[in-house]
N, C-alpha and C positions, 0 to 999 in steps of 0.2 A: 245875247252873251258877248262879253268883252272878248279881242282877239287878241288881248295878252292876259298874262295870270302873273302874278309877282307873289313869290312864294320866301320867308324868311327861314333860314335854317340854323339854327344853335353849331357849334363846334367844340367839345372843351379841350381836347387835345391833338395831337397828330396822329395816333393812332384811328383817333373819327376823321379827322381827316382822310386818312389813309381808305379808313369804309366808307366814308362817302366816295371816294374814288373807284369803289365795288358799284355803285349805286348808279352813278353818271355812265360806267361802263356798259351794264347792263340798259342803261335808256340810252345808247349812243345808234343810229341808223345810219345807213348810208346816205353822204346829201347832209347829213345835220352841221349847224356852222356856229360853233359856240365860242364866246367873247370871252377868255378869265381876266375880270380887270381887279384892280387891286395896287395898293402902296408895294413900294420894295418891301420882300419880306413876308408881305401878307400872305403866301402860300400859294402863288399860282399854279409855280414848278411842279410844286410837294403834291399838288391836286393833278394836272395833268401826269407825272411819271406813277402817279396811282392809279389809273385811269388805265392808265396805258398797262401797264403790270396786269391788273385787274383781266382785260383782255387777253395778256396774251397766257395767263394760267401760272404766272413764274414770278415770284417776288424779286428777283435775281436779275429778271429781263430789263436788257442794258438799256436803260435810254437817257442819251447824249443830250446834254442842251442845246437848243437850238438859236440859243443868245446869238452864235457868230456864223455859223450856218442857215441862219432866217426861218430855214423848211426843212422838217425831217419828218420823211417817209416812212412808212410801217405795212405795207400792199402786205405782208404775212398775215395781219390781224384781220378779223369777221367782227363790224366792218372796216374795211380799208380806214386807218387814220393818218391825217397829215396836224404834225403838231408844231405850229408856226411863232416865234416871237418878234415881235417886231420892234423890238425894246431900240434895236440901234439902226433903224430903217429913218433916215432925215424926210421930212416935207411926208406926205400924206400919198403919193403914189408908189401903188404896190402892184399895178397891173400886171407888171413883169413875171411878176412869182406865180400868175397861172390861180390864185386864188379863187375859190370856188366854182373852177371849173373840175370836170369830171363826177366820178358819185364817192370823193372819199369822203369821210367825218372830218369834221376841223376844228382842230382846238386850237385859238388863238390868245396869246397871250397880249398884251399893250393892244389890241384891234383897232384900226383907227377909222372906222367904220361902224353905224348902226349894226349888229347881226341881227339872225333871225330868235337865237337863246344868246343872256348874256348872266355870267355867274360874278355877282361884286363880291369880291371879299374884304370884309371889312373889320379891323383888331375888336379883340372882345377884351374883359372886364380885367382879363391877368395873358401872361406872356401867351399861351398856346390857344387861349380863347379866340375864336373867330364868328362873325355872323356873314353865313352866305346869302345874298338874294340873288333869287333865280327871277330871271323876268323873259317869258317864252310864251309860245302859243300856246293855249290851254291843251293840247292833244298831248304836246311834248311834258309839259306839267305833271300830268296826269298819268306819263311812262315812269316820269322820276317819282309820282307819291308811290305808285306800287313798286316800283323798286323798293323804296323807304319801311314798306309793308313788308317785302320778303326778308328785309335786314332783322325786323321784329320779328317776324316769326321764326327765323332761324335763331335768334337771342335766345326766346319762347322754349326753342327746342333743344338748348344745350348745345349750339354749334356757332353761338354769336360772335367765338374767334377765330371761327373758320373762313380760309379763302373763298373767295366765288369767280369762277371766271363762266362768262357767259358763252352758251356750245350753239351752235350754228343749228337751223330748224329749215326743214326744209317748208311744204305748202300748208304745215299746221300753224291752226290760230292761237298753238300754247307757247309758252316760252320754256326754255328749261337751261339753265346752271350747272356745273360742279361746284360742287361744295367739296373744300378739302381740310381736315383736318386730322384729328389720330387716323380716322380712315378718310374713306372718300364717302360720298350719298349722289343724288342728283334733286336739283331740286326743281320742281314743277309748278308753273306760274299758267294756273287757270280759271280765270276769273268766274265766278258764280253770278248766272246771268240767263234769263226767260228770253229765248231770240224773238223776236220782232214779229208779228202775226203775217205770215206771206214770205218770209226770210226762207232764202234756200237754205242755210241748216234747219230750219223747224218742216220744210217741204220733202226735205230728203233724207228725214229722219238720222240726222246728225247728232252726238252726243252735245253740243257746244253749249259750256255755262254747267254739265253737269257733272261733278266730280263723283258722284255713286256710281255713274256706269262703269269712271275706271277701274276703281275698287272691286264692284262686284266680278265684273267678266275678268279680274287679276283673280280673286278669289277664286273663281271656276279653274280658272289653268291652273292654279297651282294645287285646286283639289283633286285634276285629274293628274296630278303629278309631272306639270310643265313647268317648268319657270318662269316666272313673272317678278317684275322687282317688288321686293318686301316693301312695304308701310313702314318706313320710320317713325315720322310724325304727320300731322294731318292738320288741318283748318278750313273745315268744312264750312265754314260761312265766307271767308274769304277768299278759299279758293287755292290754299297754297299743299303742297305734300311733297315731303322728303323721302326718297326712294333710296332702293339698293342701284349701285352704279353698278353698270354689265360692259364698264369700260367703252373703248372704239370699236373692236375689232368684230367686222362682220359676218357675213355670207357671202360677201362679194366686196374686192377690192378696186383701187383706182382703175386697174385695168382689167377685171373682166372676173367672171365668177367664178367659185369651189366649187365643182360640180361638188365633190364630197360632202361640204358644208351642206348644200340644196337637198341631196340625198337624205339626210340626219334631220333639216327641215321638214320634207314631205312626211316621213315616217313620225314625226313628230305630231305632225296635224291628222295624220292617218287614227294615233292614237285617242287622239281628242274627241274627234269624230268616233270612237267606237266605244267610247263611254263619254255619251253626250250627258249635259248637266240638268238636273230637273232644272224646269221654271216653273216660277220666278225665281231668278238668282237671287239668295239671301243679301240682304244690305237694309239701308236706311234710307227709307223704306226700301222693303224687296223690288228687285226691277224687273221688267219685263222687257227685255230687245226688243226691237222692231223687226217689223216680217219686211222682207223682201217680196214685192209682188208686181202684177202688171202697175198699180198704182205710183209706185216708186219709183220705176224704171222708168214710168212716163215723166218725170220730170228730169230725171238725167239723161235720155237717149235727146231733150230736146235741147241739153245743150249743145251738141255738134251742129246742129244747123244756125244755132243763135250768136256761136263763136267761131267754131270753125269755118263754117260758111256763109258767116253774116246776111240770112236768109231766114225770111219767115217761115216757121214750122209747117212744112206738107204735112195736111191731115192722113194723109194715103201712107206716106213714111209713119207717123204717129202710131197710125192705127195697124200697121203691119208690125211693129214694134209689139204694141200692146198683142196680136194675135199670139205670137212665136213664144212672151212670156208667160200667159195665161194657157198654154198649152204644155209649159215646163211638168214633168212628173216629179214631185214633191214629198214622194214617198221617203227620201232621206234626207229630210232637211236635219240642219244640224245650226249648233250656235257657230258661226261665218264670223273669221276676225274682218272682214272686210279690204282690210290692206294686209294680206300677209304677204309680203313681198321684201326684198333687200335692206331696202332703207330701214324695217322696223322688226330686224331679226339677227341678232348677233350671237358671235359668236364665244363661248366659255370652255379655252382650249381646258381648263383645268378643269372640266368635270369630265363625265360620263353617257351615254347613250344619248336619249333623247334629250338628257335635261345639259346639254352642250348648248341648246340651240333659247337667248333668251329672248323672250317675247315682252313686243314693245309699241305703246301707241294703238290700244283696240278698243278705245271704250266704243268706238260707233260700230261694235259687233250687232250683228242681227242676224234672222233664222232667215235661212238660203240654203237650197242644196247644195251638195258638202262637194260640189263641183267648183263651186264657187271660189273656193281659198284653193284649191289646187291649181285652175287656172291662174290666180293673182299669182302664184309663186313661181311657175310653167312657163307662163308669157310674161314674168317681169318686167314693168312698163320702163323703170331705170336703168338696164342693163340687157345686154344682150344673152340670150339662154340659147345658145345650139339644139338644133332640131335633136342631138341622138340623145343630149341630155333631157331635154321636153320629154322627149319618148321613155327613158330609164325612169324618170320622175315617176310619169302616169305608170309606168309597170310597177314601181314601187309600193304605191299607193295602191295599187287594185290585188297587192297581194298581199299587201297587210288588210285587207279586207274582203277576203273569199266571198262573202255572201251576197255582194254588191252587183244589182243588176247592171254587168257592163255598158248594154246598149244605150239603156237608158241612161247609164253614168255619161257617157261619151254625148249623147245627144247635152245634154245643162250643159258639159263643158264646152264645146263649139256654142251653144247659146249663149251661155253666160259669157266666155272668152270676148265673144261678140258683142254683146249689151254692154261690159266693162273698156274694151276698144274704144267704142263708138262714145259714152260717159269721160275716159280718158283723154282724148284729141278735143274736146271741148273745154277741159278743166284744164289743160294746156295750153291752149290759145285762149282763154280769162286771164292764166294766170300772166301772159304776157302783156295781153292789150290793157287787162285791166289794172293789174297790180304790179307791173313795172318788173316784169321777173322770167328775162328771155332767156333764161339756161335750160328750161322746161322745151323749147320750141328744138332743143337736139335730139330728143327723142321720139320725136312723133315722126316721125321716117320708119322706127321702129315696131309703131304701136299701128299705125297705119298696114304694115304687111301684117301685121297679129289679126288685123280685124279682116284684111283679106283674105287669111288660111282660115280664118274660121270658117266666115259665107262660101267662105269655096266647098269644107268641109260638110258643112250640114246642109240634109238637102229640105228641112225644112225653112232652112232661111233663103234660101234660091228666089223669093220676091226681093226678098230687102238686098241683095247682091245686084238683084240688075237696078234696084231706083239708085243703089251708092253708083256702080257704073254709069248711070244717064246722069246723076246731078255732080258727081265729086270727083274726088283723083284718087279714090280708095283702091280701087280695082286693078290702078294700070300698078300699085306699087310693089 
């Protein structure tokens, strides 16, 4: 495979212009260093302040030429852009201006340097005509053809003059949009795709590549009378779907959480759980979740020693792991959104009871006892949860559920609390070492005392408490 791709793009007027500047937005990463070259005239500006608009969600949003200023900075936008021209910069050094140093995006206009993406613009056939070529690594290519994809399918779907500004995601592999126009949507970019025979989403029973599960397990919540964003539109081969937007506003803000919100949360999932959904959830075809069992856990309790401790798997750790879940009492397993936690639970000051709280990001729901989502929401791995509120939660939840054998509730939860800890601190230090993403490495201080109130708590885990204290730093935290 070549490691460039040159791709030709039509323009017939500025208005395309203006949505290709939708397109390039949404394929811009931190680190990306893109060349706009082009005759006076030929639309560099018009493409870059589109770009940049595009980002930051405001057609309005001021941006300055940087004809006489050389460098203008944008550190508000996700990702950081620096959008440079060097139209009046004499002789070919530029070391000065700090160019490609740090992780912003770079648009530069005149570049006087090979870059890594370079966009020619070149006049087309009448005044507003242009032909773009994009000449980049086939990865980055291949950001911007599906960008070009979601422009069609929102065409497709009656919303082809609607804004896009691209919404910041945290460890998920989906991408997602606002779309603004009469109203708002959100739109969801997940490509349709069979993961790799041995790929940890095909090992840990991930939904990844499959657009039915969101659908279906959205169907369930909202047939138990939860809310889940409505199906606008769909493109099931492709991979695209336009949702109801449930706005920013969460269960937990920049500085710390609503106990109240959390409260309205648990009673939320308290009721999910107590009109659990036949399976197989109806869809195309019907689904069936995956179980949560010893089998599964074995491949996520073995990431803490593969990342966290860069350490070969103790089979004595493994296989103590595997006893404590294989001995879980399973008599209330229920359908487990998996992450029900801060990030993927917002908040709808304008409704009512439980359906205030909207629910987001659960296709890789699976059957788990129903300890399972109360823990993920209790010991919030993003946020800090006070010990009185942990405690009001679990009382919440055990009294919207009379029938619920306590002890047995209370045992999953210090187990499960513990198996999701110990899964956590591993998927946190990947996502540093491996994927370049050390804002995850502030919470495990956090998740780290989670998983030591658990092992302290439950005295069937009292082996796996002393091998964390002989091999780790779990214990003293």
């Amino acid at each position: 495979m070549s490691d460039v791709a040159t791709v030709d793009i039509e323009v017939d007027s500025e208005a395309e212009m203006v949505a290709f500047g939708a397109d390039l937005a949404g394929t811009l990463r931190k680190g990306d260093r893109v060349g706009l070259v082009g005759d006076l005239g030929a639309g560099k500006s018009t493409l870059a302040r589109a770009t940049l608009r595009s980002l930051a969600g405001d057609p309005a949003f001021e941006v300055p030429s940087p004809t006489f200023t050389i460098v203008q900075d944008y550190p508000e936008l996700t990702p950081r852009v620096r959008h440079v021209d060097l139209y009046r910069v004499e002789g070919g050094d530029t070391e000065e201006l700090g160019l490609g140093e740090g992780d912003a995006a770079e648009l530069i206009e005149w570049p006087r340097e090979a870059l890594p993406v370079t966009l020619a613009i070149a006049f087309g056939p009448h005044e507003e005509a242009r032909t773009i070529t994009v000449t980049a690594p086939p990865a980055w290519a291949e950001r911007l053809r599906r960008q070009r994809e979601a422009s069609a399918f929102l065409a497709r779907a009656g919303w082809g003059e609607a804004r896009r500004q691209p919404l910041k995601t945290d460890a998920s592999t989906r991408g997602y949009a606002r779309v603004v126009g009469g109203t708002n949507a959100v739109l969801m970019d997940a490509p349709v795709f069979t993961p790799m025979p041995g790929s940890y989403p095909l090992r840990a029973r991930l939904a990844d590549g499959n657009l039915n599960a969101f659908i279906a397990v959205g169907e369930a919540l909202r047939a138990a009378g939860l809310a889940a964003p409505a199906v606008i539109a769909a493109d099931m081969k492709k991979g695209f779907l336009l949702l109801e937007d449930y706005g920013d506003d969460k269960i937990a803000g920049a500085t710390g959480i609503y106990p109240e919100r959390y409260a309205v949360a648990v009673e939320a999932i308290a009721a999910f759980h107590n009109a659990p959904p036949a399976l197989p959830l109806p869809g195309d075809p019907p689904y069936q979740p995956p179980m949560f069992d010893a089998d599964l856990s074995d491949i996520e309790v073995a990431l803490f020693p593969e990342w966290y401790l860069r350490a070969p798997l103790d089979p004595d750790y493994a296989a103590m792991w595997r006893a404590v879940i294989s001995a879980l009492p399973r008599e209330d397993d229920r359908l487990s959104l998996r992450d029900f936690h801060s990030p993927n639970l917002m908040w709808r000051a304008g409704e009512e009871g439980i359906s205030r709280i909207g629910f987001l990001d659960y296709q890789d729901a699976m059957i788990a006892p129903s300890a399972y989502d109360v823990v993920s929401l209790a010991q919030d791995a993003r946020i800090d949860v006070p010990d009185d509120v942990e405690a009001d939660l679990l009382a919440r939840y055990l009294a919207a559920r009379p029938g619920l054998d306590r002890t047995a509730f209370m045992r999953a939860y210090h187990v499960l609390g513990a198996q999701r800890a110990t899964r956590v601190l591993g998927v946190f230090r990947r996502l540093n070492d491996r994927d370049g993403k050390p804002q995850y490495l502030a919470h495990i201080p956090r998740v780290r005392r989670a998983l030591a109130k658990n092992l302290r708590a439950e005295p069937s885990l009292a082996p796996l408490a002393g091998w964390f204290a002989t091999h780790s730093d779990v214990m003293s935290a």
